[in-house]
C-alpha positions as CSV (number, residue, x, y, z in Angstrom):
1,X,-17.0,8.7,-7.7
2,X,-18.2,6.1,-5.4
3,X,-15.8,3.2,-4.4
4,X,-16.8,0.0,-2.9
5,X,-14.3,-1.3,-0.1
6,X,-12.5,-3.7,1.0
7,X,-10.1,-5.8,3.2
8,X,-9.5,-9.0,2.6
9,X,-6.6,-11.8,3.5
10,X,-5.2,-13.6,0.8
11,X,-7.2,-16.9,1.6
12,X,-10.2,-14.7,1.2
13,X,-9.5,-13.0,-2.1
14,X,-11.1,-15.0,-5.6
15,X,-8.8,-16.1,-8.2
16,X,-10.6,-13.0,-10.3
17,X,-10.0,-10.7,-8.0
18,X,-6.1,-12.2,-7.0
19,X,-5.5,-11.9,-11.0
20,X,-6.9,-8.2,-11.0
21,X,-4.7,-7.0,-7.9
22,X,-1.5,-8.4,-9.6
23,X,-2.2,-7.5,-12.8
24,X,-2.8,-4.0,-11.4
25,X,0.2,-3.9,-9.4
26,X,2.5,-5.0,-12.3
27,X,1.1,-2.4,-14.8
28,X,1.5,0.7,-11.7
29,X,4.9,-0.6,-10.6
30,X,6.9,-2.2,-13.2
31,X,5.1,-0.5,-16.7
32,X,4.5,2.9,-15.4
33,X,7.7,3.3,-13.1
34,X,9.6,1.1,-15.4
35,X,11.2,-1.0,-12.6
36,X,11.9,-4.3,-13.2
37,X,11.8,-6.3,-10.9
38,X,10.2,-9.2,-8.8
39,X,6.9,-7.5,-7.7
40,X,5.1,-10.7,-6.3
41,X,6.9,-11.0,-3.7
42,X,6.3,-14.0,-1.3
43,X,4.6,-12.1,0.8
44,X,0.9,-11.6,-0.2
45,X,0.2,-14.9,1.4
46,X,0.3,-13.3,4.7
47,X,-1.3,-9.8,4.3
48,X,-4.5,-8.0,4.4
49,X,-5.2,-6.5,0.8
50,X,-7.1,-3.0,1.2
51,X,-9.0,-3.2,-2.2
52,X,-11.3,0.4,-3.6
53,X,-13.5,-1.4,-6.6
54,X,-14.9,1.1,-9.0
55,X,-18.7,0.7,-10.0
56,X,-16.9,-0.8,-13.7
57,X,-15.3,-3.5,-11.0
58,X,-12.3,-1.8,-11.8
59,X,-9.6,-1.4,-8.8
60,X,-9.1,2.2,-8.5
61,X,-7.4,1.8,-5.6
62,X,-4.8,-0.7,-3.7
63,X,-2.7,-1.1,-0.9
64,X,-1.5,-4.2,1.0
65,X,-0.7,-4.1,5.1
66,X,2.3,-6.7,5.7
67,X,2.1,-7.5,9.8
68,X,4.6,-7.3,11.9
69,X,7.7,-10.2,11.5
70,X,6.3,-10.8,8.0
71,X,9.4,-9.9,6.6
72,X,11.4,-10.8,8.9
73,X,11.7,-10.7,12.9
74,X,13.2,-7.5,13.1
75,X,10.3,-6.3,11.3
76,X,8.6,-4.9,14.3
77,X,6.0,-2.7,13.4
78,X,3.2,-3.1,10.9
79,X,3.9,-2.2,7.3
80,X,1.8,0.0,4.5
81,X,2.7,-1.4,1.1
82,X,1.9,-1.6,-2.6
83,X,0.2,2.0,-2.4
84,X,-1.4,2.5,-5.7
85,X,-4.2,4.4,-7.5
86,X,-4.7,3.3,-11.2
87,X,-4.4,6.1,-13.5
88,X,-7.9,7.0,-14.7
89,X,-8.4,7.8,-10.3
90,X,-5.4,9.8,-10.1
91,X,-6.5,13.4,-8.9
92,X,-9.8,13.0,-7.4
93,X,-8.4,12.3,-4.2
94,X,-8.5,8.1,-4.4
95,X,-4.6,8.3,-2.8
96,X,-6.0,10.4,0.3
97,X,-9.0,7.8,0.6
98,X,-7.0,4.5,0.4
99,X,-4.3,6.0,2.5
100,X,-7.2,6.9,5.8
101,X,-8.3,3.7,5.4
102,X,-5.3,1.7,5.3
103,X,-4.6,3.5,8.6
104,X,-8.1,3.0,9.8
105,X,-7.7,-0.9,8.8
106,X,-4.1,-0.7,10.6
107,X,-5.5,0.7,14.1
108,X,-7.9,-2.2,14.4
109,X,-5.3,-4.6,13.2
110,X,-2.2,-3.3,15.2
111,X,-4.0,-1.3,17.6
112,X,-1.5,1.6,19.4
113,X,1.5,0.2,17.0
114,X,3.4,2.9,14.5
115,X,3.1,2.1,10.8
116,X,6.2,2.4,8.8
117,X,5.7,3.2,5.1
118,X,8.6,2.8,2.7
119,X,7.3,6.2,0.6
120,X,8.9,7.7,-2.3
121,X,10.7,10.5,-2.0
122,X,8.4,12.8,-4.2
123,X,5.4,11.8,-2.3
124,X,6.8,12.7,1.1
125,X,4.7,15.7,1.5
126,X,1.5,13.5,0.6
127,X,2.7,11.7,3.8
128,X,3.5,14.1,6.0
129,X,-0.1,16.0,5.5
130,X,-1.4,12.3,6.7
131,X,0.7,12.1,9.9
132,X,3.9,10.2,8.8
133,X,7.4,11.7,9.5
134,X,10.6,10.7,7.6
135,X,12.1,8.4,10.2
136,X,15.6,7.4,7.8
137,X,17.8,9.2,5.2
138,X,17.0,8.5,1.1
139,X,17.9,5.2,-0.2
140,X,17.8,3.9,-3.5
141,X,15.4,1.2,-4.7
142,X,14.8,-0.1,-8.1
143,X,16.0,3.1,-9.4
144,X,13.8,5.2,-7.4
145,X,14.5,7.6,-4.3
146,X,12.8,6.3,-1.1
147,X,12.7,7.0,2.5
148,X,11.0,5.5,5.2
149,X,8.1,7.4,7.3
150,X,6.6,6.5,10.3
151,X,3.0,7.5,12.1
152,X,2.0,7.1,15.4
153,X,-1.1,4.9,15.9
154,X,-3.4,5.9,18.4
């Protein structure tokens, strides 16, 4: 299927296509994973929003790249977030594609700085086969294993 791309700042997403990224979010990470919690976050504002628009105009694909000190000051390196595929793209390789690209989009961003990914455990092999190693021990949150992973940026 053929995906149209692209990577946007906040100030340069429409109020359609802001509605359509949230509403996406919400229905991958609280519906499907059943986590409650406060997914809009405060910190869109200051990130670039990788966005794969189906032909339909439908996202099939999402993630959002938080700079460095977004966060917070200790946050030192450059952050891959919100990594979703909706659920009628899931298995034709849409995670693979939105993942290359959010580190393409990263190296011309942050060029030469590791990206840290706060990856679910199950999907640690995903990461690994794109670069990333497990950099801390499992944690908990919202109910669901995690561990962070870091990859080199050359």
């Amino acid at each position: 299927m053929s995906v149209s791309w692209s990577c946007k700042r906040f100030d340069q997403l429409s109020a359609e296509l802001l509605y359509d990224i949230l509403h996406t979010r919400c229905s991958v990470f609280v519906l499907e994973q059943k986590c409650v919690w406060l997914e809009v976050d405060n910190l869109d504002k200051q990130c670039l929003h990788l966005i794969g628009t189906a032909p339909d105009n439908s996202i099939a694909a999402y993630v959002r790249l938080i700079p460095p000190q977004t966060k917070e000051k200790s946050q030192v390196l450059p952050v891959i977030s919100r990594v979703l595929t909706t659920a009628k793209h899931r298995g034709s390789g849409m995670g693979k594609q939105v993942m290359t690209r959010a580190i393409e989009e990263c190296s011309q961003q942050w060029p030469g700085q590791t990206i840290l990914i706060n990856a679910q455990a199950y999907l640690e092999p995903f990461y690994k086969s794109l670069g990333f190693v497990q950099t801390s021990e499992m944690y908990d949150e919202d109910g669901i294993m995690h561990m962070d992973m870091e990859r080199k940026n050359i």
